[in-house]
N, C-alpha and C positions, 0 to 999 in steps of 0.2 A: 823377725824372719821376713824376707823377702817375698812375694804373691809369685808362684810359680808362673801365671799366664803374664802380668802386667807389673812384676818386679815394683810395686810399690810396699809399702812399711805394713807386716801385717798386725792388729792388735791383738793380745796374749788374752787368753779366757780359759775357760774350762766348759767343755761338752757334756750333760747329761744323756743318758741313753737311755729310754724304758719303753716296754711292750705296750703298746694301745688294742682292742678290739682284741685281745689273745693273743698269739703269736703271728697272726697277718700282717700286722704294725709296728713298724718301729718309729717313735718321735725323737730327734736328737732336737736336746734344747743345748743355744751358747748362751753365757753371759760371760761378759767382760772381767779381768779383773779388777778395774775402774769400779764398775758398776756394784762387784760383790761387795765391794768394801759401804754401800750405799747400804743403808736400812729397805731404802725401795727399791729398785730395779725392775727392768725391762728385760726379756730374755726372747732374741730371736730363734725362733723354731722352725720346721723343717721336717716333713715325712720325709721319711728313707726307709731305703731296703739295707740292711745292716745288722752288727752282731750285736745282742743285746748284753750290756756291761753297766758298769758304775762311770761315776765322775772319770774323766778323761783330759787330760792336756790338749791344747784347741787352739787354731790360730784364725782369725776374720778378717779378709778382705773386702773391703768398704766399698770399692772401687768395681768390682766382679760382683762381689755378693758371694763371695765365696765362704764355707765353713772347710776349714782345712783340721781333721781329728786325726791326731798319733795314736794309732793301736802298735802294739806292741806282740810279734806272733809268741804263742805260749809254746 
């Protein structure tokens, strides 16, 4: 997938979503699909204000620092 602001190559991951401090917080962690396949891994994280769900489809721009997550409306 293409980086919406900077059209370069974006890497494929998966986003976790879970409530911090009760529902005030939401943390969305990315990790790579690279990286999952690693026993170790590094997961970039991020507060947001957001809906709180399960593993997600996710795309990372390197370049922006972008976390781009697919929600899907129910």
């Amino acid at each position: 997938m293409k980086c919406l602001f900077c059209n370069t190559d974006m890497e494929t991951g998966r986003v976790s979503i879970f409530s911090t401090q009760g529902d005030l917080q939401i943390l969305l962690s990315y990790t790579s699909i690279e990286e999952s396949k690693k026993s170790i891994f590094r997961r970039k994280t991020k507060d947001v204000n957001s809906m709180q769900g399960e593993e997600i489809e996710a795309y990372y721009c390197s370049s922006c620092k972008m976390i781009l997550p697919i929600f899907f409306e129910e």
